[in-house]
N, CA, C and O of each residue as an XYZ file, in Angstrom:
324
protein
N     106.834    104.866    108.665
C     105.541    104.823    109.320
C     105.554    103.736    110.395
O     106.401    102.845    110.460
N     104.388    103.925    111.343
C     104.754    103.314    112.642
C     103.803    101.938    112.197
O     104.411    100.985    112.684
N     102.986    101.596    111.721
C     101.960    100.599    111.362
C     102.274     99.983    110.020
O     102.448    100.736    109.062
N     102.356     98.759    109.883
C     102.494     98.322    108.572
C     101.273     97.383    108.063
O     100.902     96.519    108.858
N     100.763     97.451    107.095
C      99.719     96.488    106.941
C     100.177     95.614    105.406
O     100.809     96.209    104.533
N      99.889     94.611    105.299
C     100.005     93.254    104.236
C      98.979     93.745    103.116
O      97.773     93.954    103.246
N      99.704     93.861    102.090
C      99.449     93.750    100.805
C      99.761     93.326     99.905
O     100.838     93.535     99.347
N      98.432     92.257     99.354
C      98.605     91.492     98.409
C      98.731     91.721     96.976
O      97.822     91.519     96.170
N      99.819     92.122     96.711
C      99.952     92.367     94.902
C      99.219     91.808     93.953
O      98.986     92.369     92.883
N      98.861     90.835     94.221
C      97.231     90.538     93.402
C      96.649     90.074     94.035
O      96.947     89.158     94.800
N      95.219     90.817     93.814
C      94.567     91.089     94.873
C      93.513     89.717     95.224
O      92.962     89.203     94.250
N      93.266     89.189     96.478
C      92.449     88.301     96.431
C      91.415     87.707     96.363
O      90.995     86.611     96.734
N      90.893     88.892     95.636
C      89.477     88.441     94.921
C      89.689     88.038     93.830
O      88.765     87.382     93.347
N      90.898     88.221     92.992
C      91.647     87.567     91.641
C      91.928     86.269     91.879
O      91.826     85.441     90.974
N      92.376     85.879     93.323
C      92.833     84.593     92.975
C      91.542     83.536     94.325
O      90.881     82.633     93.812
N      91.415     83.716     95.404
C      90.219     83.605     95.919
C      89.396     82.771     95.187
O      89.575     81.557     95.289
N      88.438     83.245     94.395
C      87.335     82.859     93.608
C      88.101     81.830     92.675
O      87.351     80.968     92.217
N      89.625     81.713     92.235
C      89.894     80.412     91.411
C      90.466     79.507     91.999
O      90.917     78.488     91.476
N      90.512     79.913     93.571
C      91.152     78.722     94.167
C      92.596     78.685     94.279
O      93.071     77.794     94.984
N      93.485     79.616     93.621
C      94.624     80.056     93.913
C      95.395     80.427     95.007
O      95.007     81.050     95.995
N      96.578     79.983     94.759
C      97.642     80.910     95.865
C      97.696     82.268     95.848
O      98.104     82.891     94.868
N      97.225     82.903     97.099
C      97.016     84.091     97.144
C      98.339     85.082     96.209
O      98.117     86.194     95.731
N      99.562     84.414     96.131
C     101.123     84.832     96.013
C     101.614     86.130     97.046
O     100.972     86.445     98.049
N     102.651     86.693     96.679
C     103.282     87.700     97.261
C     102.480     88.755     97.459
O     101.673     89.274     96.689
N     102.858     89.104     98.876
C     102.498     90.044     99.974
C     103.764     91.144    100.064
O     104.970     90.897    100.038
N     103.121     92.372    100.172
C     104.254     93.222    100.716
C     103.571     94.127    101.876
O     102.421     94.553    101.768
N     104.564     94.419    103.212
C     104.355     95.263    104.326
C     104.496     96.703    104.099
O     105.543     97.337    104.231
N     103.402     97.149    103.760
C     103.488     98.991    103.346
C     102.258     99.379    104.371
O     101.177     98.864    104.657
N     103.008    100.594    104.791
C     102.329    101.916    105.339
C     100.635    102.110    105.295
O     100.213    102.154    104.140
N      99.766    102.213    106.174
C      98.661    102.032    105.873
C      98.093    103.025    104.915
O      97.198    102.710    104.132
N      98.582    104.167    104.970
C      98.308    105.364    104.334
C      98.835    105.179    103.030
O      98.889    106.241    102.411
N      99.401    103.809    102.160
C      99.900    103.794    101.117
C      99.220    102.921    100.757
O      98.774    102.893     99.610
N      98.974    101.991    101.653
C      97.759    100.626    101.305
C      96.720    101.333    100.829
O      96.402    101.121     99.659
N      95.736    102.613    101.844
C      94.781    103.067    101.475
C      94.944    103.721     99.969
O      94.404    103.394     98.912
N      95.676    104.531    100.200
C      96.172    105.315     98.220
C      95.962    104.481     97.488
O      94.839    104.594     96.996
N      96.644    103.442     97.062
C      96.969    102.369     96.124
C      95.026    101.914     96.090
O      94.640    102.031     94.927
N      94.126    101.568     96.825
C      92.635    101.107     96.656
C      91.980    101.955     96.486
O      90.842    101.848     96.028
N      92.556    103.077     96.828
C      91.878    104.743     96.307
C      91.808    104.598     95.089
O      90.693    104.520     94.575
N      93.008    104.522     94.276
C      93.168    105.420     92.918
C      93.127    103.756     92.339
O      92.205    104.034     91.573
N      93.291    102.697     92.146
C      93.154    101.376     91.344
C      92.251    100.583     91.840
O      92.116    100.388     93.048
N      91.291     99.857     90.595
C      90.732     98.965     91.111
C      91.300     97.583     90.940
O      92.116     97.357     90.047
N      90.768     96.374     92.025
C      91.416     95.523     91.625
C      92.049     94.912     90.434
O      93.205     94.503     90.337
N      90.807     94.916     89.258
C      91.535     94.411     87.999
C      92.332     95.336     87.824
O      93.342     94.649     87.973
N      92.724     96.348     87.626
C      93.647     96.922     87.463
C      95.422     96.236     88.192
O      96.238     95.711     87.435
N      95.649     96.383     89.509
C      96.014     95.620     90.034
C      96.999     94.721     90.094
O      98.187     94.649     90.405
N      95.707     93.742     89.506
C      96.050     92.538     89.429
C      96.798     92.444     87.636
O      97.340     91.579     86.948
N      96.534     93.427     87.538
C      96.967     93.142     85.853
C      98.264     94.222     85.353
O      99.060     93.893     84.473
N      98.305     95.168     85.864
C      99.504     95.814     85.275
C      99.964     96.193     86.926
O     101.114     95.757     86.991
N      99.597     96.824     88.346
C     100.385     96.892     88.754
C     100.298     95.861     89.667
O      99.342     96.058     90.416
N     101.197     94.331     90.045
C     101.486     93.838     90.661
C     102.650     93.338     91.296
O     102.777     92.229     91.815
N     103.574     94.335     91.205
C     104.600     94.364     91.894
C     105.162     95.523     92.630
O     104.377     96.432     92.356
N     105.858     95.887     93.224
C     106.076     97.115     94.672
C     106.523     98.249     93.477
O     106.247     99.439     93.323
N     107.560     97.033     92.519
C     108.031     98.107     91.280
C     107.287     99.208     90.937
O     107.338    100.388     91.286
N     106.490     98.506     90.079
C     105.092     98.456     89.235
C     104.431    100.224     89.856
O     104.467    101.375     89.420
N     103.950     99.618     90.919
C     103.284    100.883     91.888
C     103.822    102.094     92.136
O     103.220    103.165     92.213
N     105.402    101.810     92.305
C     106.482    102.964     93.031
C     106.632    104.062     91.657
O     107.065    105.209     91.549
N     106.099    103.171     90.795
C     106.537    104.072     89.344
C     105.442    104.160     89.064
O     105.438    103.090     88.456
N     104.361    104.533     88.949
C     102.831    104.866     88.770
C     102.830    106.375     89.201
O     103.077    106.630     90.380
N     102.644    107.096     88.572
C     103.085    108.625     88.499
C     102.239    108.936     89.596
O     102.726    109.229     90.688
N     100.895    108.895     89.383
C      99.989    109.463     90.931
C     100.501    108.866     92.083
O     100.190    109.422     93.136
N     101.255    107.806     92.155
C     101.729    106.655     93.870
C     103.223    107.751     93.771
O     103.569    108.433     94.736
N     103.896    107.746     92.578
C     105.309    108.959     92.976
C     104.854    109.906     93.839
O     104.987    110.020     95.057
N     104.147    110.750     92.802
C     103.635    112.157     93.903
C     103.666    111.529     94.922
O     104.701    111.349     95.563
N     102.205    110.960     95.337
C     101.996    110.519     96.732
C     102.824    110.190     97.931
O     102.588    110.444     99.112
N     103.913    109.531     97.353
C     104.836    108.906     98.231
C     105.802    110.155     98.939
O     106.060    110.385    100.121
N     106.364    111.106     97.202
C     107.063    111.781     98.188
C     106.103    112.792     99.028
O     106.738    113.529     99.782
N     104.697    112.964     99.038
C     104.320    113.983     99.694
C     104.096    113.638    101.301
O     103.923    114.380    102.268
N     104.184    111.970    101.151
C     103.450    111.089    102.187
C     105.128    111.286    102.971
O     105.243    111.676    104.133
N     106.039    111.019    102.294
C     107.682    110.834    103.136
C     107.881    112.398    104.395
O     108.657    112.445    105.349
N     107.023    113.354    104.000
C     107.602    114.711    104.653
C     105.897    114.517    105.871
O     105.665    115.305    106.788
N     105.003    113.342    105.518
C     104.018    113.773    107.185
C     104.995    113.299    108.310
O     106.091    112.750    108.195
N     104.211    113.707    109.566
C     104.933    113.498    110.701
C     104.680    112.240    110.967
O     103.527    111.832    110.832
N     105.403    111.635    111.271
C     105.337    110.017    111.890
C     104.011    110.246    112.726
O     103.831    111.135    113.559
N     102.921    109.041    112.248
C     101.838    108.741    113.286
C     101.016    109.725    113.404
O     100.153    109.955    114.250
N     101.459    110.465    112.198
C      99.464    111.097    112.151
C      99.051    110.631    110.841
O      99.664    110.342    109.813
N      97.685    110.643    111.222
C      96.860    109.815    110.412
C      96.520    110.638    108.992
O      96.375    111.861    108.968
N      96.425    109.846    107.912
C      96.670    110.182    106.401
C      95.771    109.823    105.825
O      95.402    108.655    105.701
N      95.049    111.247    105.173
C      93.716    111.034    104.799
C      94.109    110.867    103.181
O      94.986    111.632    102.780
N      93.403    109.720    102.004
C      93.607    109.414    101.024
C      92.560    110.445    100.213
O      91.574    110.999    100.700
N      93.084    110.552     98.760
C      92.268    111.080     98.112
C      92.090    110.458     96.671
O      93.124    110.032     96.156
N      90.936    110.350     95.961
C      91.102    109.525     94.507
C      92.024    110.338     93.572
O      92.286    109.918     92.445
């Protein structure tokens, strides 16, 4: 994908409000950023999936990914819950 946007593996309203280090960020696809806030809410997240691992193996983000690998570069990707 042509756009990458920063995502925070736990999310920063988890750590934010305690004054925490935001921690690790990863650069994913906006259309994967959006999926991932589609289908989890933060506590969620922040509690079982917080790592790229974590997510890539989350059976609804599998589907997604490989269905997301065959759009055409740079068209825009509508999310669904």
């Amino acid at each position: 994908m042509e756009h990458l946007t920063v995502h925070h593996l736990v999310p920063r309203q988890n750590t934010k409000r305690k004054k925490q280090d935001p921690g690790l960020t990863a650069n994913i696809c906006s259309a994967c950023h959006r999926q991932i806030h589609a289908l989890f809410d933060n506590k969620l997240l922040a509690r079982e999936f917080n790592t790229l691992e974590k997510l890539s193996n989350e059976p609804q983000m599998q589907k997604f990914l490989v269905w997301v690998r065959k759009q055409e570069r740079g068209k825009r990707i509508s999310v669904h819950r």
